[in-house]
Structures are given as structure tokens and as C-alpha cells.
Predicted model as a PDB file, atoms N, CA, C, CB and O in Angstrom, pLDDT in the B-factor column:
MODEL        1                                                                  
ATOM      1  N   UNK A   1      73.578 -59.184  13.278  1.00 64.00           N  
ATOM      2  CA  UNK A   1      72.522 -58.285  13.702  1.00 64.00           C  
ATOM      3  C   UNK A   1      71.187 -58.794  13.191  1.00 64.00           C  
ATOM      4  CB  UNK A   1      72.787 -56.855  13.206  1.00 64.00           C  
ATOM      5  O   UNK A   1      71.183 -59.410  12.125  1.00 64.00           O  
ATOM      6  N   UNK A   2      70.241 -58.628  13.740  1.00 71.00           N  
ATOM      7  CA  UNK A   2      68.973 -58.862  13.713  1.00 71.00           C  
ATOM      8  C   UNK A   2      67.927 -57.777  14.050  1.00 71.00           C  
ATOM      9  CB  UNK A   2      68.847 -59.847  14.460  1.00 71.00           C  
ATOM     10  O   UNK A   2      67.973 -57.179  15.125  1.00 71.00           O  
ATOM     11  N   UNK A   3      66.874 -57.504  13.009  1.00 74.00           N  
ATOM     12  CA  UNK A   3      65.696 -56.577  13.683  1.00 74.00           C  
ATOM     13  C   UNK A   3      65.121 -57.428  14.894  1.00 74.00           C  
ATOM     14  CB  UNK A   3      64.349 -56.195  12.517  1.00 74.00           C  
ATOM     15  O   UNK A   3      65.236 -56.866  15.983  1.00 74.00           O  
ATOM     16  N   UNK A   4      64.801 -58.100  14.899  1.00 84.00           N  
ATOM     17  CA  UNK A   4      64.071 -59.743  15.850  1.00 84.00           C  
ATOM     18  C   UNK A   4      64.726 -60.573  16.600  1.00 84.00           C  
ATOM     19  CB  UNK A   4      63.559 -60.910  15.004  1.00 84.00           C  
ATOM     20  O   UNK A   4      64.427 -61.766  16.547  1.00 84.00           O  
ATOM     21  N   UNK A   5      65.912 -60.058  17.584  1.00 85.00           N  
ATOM     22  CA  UNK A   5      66.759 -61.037  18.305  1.00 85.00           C  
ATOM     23  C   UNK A   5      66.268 -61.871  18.851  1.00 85.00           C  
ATOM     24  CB  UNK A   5      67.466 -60.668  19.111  1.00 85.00           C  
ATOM     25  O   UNK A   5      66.925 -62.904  18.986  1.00 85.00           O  
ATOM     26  N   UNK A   6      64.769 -61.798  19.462  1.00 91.00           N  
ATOM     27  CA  UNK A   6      64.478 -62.703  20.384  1.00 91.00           C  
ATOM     28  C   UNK A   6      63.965 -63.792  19.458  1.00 91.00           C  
ATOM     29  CB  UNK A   6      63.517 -62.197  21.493  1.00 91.00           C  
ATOM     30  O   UNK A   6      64.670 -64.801  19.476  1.00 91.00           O  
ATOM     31  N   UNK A   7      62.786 -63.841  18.557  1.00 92.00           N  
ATOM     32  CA  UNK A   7      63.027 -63.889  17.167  1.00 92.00           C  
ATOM     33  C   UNK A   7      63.721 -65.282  16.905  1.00 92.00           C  
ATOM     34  CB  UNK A   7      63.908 -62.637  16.696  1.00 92.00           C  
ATOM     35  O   UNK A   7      63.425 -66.464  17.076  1.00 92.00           O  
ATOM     36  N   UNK A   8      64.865 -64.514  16.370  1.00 89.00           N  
ATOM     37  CA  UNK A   8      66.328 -65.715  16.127  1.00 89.00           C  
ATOM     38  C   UNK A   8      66.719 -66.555  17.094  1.00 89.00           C  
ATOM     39  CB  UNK A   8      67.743 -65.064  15.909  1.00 89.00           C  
ATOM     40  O   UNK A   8      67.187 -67.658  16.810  1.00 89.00           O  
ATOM     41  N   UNK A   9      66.601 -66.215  18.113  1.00 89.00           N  
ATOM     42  CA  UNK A   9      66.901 -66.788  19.001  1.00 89.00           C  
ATOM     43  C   UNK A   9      66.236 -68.039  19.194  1.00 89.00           C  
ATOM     44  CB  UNK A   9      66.849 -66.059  19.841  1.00 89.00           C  
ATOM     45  O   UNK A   9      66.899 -69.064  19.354  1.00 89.00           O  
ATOM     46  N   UNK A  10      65.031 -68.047  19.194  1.00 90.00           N  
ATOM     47  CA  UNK A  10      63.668 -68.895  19.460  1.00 90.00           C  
ATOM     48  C   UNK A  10      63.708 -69.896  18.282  1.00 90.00           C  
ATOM     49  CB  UNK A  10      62.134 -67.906  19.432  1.00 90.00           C  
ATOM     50  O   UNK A  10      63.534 -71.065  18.627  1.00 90.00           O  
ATOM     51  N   UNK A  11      63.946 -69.633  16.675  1.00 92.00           N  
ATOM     52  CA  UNK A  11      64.051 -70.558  15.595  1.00 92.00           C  
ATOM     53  C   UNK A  11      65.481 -70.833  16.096  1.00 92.00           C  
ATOM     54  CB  UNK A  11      63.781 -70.004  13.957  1.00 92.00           C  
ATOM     55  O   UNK A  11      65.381 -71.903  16.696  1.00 92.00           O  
ATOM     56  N   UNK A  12      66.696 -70.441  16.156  1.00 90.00           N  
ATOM     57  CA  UNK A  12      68.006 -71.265  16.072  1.00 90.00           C  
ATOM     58  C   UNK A  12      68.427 -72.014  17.191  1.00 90.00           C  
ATOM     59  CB  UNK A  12      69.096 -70.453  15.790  1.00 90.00           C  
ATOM     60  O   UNK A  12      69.069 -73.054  17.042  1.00 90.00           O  
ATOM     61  N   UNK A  13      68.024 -71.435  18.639  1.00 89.00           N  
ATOM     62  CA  UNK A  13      68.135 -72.128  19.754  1.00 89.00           C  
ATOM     63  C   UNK A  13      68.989 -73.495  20.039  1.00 89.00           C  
ATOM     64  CB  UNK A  13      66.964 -72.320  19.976  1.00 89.00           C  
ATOM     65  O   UNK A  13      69.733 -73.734  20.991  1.00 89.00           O  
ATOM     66  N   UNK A  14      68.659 -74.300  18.944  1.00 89.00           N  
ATOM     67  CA  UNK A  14      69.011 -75.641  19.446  1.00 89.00           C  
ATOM     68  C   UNK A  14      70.442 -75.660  19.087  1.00 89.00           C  
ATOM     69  CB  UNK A  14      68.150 -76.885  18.810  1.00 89.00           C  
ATOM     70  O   UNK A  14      71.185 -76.527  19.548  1.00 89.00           O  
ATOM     71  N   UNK A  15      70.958 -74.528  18.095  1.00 91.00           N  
ATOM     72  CA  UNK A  15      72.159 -73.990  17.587  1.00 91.00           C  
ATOM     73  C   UNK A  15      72.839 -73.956  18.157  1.00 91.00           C  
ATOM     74  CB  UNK A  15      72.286 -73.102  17.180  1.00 91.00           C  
ATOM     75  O   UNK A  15      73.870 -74.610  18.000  1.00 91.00           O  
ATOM     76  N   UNK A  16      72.569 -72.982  19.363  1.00 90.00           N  
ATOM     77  CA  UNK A  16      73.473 -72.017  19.724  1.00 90.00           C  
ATOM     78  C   UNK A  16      74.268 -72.541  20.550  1.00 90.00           C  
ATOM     79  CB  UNK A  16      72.981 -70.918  20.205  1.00 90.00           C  
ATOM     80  O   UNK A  16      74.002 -73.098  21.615  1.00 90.00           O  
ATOM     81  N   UNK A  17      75.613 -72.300  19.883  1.00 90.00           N  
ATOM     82  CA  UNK A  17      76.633 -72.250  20.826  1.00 90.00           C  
ATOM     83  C   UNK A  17      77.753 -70.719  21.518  1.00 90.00           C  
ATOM     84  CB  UNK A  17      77.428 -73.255  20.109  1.00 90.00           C  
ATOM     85  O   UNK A  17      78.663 -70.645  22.344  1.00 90.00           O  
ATOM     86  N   UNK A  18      77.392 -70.219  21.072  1.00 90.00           N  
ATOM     87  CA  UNK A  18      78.178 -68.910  21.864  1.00 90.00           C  
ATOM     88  C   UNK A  18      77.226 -67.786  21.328  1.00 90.00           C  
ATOM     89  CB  UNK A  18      80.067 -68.579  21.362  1.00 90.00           C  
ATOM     90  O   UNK A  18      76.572 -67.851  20.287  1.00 90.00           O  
ATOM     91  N   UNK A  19      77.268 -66.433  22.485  1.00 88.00           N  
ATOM     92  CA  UNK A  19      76.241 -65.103  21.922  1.00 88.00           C  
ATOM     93  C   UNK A  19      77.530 -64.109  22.396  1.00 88.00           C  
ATOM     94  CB  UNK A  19      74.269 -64.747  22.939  1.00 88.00           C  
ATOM     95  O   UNK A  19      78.252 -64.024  23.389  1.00 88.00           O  
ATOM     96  N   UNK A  20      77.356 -63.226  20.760  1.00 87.00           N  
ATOM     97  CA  UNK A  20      78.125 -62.258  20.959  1.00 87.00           C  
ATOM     98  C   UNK A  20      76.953 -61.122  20.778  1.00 87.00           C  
ATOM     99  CB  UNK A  20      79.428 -62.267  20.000  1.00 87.00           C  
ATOM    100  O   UNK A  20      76.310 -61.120  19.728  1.00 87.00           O  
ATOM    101  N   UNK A  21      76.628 -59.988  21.984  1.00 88.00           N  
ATOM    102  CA  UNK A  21      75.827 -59.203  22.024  1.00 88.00           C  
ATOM    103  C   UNK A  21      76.202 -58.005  22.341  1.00 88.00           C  
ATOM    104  CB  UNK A  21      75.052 -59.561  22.606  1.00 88.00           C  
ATOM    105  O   UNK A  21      77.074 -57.679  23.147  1.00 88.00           O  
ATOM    106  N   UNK A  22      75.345 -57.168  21.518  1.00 88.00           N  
ATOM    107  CA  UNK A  22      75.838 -55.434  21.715  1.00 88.00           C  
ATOM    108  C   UNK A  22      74.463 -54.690  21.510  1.00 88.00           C  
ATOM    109  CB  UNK A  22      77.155 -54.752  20.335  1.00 88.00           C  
ATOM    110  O   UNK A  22      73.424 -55.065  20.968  1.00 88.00           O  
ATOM    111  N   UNK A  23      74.689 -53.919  21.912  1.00 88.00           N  
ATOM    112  CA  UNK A  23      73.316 -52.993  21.809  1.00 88.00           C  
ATOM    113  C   UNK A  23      73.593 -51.954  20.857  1.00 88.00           C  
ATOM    114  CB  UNK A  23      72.838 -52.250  23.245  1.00 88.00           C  
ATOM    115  O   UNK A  23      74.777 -51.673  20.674  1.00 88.00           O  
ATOM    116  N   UNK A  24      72.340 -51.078  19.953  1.00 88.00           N  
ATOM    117  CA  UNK A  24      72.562 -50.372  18.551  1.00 88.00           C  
ATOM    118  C   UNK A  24      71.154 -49.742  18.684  1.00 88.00           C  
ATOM    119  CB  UNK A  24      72.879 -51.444  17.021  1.00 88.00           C  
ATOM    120  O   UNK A  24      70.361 -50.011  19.586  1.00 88.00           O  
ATOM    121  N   UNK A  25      70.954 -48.909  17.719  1.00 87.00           N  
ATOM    122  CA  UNK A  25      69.733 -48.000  17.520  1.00 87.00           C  
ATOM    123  C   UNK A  25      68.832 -48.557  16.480  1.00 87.00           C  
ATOM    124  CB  UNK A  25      70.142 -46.545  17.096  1.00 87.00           C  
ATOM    125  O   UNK A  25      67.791 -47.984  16.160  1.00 87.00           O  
ATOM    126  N   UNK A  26      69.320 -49.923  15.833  1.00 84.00           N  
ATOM    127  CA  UNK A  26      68.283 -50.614  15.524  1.00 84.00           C  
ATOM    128  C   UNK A  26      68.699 -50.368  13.432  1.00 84.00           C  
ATOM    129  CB  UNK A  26      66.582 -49.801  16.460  1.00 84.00           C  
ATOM    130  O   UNK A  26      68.265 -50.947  12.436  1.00 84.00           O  
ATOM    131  N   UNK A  27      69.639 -49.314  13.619  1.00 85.00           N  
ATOM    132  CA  UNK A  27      69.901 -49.300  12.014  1.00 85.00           C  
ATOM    133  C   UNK A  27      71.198 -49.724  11.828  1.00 85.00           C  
ATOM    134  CB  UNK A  27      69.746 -47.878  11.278  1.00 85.00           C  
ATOM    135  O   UNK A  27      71.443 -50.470  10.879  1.00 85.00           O  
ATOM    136  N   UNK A  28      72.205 -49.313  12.698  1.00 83.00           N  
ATOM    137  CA  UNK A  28      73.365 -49.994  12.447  1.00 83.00           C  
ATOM    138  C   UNK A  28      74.005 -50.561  13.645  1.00 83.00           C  
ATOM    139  CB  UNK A  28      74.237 -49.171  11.786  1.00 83.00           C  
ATOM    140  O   UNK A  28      73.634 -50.535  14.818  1.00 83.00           O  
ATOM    141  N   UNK A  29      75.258 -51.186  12.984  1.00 80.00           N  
ATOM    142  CA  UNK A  29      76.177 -51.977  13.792  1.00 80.00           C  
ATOM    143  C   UNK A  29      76.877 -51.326  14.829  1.00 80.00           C  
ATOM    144  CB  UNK A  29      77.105 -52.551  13.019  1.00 80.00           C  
ATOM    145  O   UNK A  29      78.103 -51.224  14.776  1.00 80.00           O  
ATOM    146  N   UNK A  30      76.052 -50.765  16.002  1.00 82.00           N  
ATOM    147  CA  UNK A  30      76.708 -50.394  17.106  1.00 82.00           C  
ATOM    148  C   UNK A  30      77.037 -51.524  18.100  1.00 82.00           C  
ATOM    149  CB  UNK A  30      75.962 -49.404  17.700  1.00 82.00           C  
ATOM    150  O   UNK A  30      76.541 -52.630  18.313  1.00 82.00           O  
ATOM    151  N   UNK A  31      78.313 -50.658  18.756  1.00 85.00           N  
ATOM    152  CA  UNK A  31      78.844 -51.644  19.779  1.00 85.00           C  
ATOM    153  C   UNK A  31      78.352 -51.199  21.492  1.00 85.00           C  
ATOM    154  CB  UNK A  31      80.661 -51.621  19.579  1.00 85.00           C  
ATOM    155  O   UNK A  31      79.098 -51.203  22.471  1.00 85.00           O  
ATOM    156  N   UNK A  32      76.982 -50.859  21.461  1.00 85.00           N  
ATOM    157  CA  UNK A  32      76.647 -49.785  22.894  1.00 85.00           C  
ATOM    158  C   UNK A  32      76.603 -50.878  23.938  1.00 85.00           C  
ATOM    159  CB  UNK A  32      74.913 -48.750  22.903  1.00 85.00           C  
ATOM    160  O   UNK A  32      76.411 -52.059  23.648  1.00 85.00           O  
ATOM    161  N   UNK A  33      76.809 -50.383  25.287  1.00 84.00           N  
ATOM    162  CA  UNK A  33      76.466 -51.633  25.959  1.00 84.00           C  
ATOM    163  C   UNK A  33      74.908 -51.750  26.437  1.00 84.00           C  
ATOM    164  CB  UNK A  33      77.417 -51.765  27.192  1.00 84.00           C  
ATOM    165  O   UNK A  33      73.981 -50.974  26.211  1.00 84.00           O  
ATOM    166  N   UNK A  34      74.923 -52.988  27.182  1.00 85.00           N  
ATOM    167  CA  UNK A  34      72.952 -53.280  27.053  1.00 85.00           C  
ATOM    168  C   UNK A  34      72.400 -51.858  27.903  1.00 85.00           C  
ATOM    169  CB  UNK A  34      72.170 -55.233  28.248  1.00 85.00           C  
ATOM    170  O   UNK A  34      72.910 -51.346  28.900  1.00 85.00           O  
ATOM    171  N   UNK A  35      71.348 -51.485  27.243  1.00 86.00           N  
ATOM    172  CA  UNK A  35      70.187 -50.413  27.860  1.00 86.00           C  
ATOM    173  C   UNK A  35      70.508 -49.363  26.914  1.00 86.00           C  
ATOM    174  CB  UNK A  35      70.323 -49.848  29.633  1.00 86.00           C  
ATOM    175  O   UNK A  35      69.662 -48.588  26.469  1.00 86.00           O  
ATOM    176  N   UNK A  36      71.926 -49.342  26.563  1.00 87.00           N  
ATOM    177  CA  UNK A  36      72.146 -47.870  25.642  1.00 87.00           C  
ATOM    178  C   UNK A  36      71.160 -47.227  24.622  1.00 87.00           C  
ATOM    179  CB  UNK A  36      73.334 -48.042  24.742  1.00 87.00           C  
ATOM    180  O   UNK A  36      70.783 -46.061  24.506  1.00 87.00           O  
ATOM    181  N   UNK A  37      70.800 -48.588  23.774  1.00 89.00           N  
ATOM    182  CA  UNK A  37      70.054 -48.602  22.174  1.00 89.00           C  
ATOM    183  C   UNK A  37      68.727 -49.048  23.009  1.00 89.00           C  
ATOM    184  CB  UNK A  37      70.770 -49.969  20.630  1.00 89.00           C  
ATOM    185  O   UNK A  37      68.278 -48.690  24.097  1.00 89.00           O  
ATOM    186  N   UNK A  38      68.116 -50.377  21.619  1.00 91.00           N  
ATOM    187  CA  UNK A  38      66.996 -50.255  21.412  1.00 91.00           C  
ATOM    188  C   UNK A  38      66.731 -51.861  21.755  1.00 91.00           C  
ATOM    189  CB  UNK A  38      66.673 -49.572  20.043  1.00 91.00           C  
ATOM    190  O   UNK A  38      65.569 -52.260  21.826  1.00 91.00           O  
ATOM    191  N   UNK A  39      67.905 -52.816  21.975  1.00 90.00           N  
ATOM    192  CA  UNK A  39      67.487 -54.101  22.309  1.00 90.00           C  
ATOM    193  C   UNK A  39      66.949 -54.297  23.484  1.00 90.00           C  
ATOM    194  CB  UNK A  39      68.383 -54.905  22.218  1.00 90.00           C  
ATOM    195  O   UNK A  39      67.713 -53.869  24.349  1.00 90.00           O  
ATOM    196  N   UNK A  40      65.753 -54.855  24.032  1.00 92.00           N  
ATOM    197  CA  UNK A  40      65.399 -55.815  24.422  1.00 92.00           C  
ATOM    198  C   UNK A  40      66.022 -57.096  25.635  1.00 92.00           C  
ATOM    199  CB  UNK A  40      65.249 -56.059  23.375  1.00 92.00           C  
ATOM    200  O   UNK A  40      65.544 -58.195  25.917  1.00 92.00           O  
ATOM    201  N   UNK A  41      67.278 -56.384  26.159  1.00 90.00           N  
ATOM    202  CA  UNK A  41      67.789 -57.849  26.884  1.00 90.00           C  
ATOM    203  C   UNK A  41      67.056 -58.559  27.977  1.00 90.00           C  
ATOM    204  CB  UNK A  41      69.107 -57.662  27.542  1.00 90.00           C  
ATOM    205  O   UNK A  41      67.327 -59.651  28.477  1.00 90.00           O  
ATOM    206  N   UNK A  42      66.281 -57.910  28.197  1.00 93.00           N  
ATOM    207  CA  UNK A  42      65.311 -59.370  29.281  1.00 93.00           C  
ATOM    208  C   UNK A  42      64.531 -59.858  28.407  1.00 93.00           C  
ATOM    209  CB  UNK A  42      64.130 -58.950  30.757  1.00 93.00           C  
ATOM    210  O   UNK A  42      64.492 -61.088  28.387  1.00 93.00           O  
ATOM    211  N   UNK A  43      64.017 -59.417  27.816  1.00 93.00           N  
ATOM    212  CA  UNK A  43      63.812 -60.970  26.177  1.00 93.00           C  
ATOM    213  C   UNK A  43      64.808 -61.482  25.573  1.00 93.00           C  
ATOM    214  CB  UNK A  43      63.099 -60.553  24.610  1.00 93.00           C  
ATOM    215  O   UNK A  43      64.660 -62.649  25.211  1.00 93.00           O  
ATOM    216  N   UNK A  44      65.630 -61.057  25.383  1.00 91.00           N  
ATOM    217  CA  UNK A  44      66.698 -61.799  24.874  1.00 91.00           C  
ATOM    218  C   UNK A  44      66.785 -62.669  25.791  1.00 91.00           C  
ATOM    219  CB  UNK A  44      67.911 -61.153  24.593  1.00 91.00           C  
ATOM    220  O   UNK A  44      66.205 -63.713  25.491  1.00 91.00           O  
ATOM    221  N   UNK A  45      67.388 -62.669  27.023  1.00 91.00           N  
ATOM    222  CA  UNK A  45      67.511 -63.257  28.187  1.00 91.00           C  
ATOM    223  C   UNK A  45      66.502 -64.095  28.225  1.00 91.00           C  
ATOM    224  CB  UNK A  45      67.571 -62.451  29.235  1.00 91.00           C  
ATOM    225  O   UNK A  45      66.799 -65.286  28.321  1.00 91.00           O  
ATOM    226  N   UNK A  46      65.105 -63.734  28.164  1.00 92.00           N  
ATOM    227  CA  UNK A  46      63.967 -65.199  28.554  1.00 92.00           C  
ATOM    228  C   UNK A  46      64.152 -65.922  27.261  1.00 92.00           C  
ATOM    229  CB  UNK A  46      61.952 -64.824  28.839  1.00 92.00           C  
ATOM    230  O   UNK A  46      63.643 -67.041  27.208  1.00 92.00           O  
ATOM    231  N   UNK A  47      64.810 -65.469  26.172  1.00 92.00           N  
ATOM    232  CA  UNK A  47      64.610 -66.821  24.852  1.00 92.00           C  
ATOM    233  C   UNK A  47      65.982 -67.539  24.692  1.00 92.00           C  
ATOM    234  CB  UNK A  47      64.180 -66.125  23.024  1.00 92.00           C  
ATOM    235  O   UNK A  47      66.151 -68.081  23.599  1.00 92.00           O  
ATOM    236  N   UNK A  48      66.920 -67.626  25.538  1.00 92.00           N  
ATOM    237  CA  UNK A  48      67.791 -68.164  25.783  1.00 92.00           C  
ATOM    238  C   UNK A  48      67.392 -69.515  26.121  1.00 92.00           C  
ATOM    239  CB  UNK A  48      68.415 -67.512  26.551  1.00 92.00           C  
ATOM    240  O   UNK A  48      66.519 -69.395  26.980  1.00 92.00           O  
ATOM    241  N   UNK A  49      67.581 -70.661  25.892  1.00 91.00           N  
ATOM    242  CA  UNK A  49      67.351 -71.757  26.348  1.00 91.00           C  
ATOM    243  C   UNK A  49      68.127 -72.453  27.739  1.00 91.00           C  
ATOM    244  CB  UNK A  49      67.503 -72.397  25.265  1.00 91.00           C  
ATOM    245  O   UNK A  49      69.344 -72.630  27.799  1.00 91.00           O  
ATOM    246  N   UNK A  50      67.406 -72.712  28.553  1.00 90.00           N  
ATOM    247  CA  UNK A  50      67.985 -72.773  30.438  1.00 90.00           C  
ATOM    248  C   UNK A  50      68.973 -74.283  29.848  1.00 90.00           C  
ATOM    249  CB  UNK A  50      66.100 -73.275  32.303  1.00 90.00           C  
ATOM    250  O   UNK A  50      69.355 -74.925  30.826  1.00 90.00           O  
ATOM    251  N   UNK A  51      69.254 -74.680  28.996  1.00 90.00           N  
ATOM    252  CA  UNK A  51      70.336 -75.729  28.661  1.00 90.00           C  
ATOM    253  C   UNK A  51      71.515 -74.804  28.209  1.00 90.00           C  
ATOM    254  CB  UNK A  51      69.857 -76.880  27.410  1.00 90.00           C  
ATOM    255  O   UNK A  51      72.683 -75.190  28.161  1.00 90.00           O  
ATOM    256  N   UNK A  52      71.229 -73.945  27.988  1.00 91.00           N  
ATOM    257  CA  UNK A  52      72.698 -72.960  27.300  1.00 91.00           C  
ATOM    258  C   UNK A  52      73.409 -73.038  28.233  1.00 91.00           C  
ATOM    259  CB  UNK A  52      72.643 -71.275  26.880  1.00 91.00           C  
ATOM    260  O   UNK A  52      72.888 -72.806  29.324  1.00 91.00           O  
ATOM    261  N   UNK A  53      74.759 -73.366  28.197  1.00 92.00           N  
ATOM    262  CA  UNK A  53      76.061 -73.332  28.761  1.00 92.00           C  
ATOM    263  C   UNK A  53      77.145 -72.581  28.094  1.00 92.00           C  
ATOM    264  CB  UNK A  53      76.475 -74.581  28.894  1.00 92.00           C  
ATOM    265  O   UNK A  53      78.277 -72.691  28.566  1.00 92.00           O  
ATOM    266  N   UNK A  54      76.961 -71.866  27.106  1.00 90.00           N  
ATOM    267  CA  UNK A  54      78.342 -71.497  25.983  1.00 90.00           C  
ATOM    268  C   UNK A  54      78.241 -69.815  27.122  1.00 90.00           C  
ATOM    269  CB  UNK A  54      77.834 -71.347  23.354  1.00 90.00           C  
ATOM    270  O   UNK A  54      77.522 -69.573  28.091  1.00 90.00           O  
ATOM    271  N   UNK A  55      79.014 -69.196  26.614  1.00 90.00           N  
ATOM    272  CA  UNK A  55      79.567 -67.563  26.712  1.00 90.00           C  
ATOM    273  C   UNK A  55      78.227 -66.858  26.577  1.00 90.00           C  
ATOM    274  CB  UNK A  55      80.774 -66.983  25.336  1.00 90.00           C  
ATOM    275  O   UNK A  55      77.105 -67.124  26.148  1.00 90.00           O  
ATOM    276  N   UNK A  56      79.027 -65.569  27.290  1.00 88.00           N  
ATOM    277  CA  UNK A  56      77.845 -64.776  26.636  1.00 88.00           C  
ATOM    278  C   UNK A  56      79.138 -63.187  26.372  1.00 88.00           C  
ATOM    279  CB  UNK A  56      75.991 -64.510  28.097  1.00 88.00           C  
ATOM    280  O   UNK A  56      79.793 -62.463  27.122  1.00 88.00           O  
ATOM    281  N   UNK A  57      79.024 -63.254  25.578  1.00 90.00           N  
ATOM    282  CA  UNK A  57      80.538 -61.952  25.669  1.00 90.00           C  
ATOM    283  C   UNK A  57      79.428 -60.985  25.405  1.00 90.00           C  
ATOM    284  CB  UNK A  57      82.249 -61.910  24.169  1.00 90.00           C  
ATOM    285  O   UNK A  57      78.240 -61.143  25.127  1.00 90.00           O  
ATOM    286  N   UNK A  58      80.315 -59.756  25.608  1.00 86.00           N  
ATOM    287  CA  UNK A  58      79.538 -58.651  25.112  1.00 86.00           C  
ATOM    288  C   UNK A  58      81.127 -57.630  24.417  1.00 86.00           C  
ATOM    289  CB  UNK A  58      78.391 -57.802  26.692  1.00 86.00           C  
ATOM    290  O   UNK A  58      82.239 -57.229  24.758  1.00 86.00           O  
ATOM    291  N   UNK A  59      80.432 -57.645  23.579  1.00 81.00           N  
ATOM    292  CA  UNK A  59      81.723 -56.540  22.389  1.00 81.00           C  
ATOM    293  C   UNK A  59      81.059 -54.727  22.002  1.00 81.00           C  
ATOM    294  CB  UNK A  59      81.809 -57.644  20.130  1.00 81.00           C  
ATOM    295  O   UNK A  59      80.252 -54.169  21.259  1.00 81.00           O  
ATOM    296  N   UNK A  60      82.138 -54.376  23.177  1.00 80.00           N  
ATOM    297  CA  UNK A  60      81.317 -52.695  23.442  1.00 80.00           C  
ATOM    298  C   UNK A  60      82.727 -51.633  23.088  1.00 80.00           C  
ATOM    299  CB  UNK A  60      80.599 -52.362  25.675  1.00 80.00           C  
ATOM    300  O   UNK A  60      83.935 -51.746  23.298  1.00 80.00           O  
ATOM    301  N   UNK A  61      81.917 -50.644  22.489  1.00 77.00           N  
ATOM    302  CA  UNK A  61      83.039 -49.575  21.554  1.00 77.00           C  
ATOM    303  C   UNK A  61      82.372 -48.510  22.641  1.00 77.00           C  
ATOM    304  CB  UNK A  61      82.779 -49.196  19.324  1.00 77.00           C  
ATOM    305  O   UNK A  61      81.493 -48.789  23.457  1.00 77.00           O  
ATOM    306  N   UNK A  62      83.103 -47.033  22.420  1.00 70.00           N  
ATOM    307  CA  UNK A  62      82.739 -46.124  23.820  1.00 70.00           C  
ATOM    308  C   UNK A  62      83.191 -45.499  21.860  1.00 70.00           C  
ATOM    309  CB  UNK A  62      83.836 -45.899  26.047  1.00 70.00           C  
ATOM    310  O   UNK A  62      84.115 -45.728  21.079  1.00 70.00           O  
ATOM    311  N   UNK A  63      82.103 -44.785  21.828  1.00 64.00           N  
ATOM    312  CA  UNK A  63      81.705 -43.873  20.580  1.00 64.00           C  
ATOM    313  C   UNK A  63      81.787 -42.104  21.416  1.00 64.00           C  
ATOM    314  CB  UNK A  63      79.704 -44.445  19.874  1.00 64.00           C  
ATOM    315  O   UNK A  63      82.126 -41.008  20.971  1.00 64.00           O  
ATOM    316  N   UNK A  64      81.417 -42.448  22.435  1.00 63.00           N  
ATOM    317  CA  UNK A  64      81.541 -40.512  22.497  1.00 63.00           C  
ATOM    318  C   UNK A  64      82.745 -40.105  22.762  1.00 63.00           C  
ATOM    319  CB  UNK A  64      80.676 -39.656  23.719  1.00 63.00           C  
ATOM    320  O   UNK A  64      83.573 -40.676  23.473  1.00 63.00           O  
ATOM    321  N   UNK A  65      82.846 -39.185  22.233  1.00 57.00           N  
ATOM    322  CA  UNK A  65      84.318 -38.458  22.085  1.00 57.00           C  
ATOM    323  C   UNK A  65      85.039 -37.340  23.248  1.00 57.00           C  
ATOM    324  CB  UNK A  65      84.173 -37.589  20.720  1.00 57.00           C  
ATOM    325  O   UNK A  65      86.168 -36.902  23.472  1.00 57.00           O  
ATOM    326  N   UNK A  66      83.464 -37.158  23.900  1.00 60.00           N  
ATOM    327  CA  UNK A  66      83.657 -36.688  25.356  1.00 60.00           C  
ATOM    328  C   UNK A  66      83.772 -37.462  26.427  1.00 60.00           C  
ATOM    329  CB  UNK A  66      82.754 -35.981  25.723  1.00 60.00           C  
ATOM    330  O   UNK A  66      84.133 -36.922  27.473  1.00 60.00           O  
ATOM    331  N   UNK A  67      83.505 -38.840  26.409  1.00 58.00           N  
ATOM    332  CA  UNK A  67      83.589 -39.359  27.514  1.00 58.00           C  
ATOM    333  C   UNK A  67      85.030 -40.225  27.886  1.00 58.00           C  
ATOM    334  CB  UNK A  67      82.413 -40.095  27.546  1.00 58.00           C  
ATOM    335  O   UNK A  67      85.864 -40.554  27.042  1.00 58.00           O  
ATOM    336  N   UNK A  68      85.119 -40.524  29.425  1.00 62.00           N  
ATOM    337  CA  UNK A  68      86.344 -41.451  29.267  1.00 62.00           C  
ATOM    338  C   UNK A  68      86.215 -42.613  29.481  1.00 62.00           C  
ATOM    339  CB  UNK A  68      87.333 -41.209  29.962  1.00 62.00           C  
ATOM    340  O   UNK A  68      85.756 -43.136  30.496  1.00 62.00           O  
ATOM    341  N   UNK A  69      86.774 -43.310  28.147  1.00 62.00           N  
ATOM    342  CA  UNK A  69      86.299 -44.552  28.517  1.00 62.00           C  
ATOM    343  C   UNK A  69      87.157 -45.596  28.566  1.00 62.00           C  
ATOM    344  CB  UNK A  69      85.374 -44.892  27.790  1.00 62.00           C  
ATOM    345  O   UNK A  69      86.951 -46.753  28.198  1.00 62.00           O  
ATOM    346  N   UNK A  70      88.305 -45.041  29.124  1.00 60.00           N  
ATOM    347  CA  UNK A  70      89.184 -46.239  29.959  1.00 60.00           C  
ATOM    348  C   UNK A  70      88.612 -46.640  31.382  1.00 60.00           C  
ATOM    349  CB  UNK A  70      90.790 -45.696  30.269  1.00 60.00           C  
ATOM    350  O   UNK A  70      88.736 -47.779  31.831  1.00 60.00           O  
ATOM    351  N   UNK A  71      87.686 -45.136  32.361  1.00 53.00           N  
ATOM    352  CA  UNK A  71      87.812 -45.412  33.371  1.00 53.00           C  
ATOM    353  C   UNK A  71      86.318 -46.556  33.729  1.00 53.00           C  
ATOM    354  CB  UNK A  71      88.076 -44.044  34.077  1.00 53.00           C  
ATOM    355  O   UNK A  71      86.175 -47.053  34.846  1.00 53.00           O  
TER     356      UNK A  71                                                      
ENDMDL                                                                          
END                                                                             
């Protein structure tokens, strides 16, 4: 996790080989999917480097207790 994904992204870049991404409210380790929280994914998305070829997974938990989230 990062306050600054895009940020990290931009210094490690030449790094990166796989992105595991989830969306959160910015204090903890949520698993929301993108738009839920507070990230940013079309910046994330523009600081991606157009040479990236690895994954892009996304690792998402269904936290409400009312909803169904098999379907």
C-alpha cells in the first residue's frame, strides 16, 4: 500500500514486474474493487509504463454483509 501510487509507480517503474491492485479508503488494507475507495486508477493507469507486459490482477474481498457476493 501506498498514500502516492502513482507516485511509486513513476520512481520504481523500471521495476515493475507484476501489479497487484485494490482499492481502500486510504487508511487501511482494503480489498474494494477500483472506484469503491479513494485510488486514482486512471493515474495509476497513465504511470504505468506502455513497455509493461506483466499482469495486472486485482485482489477484491466483498466486505458487506448484506450484499451477495457470489453473484
Amino acid at each position: 500500500y501506498s498514500p502516492e501510487p502513482v507516485a511509486l509507480l513513476r520512481r520504481w517503474s523500471h521495476r515493475l514486474e507484476a501489479m497487484h491492485l485494490s482499492d481502500t479508503d486510504g487508511r487501511r488494507d482494503y480489498h474494494w474493487l477500483p472506484g469503491a475507495g479513494v485510488v486514482d486508477f486512471e493515474a495509476v493507469a497513465e504511470a504505468v509504463p506502455a513497455s509493461y507486459r506483466g499482469a495486472w490482477m486485482l485482489e477484491v474481498h466483498c466486505h458487506d454483509k448484506d450484499a451477495d457476493c457470489d453473484a
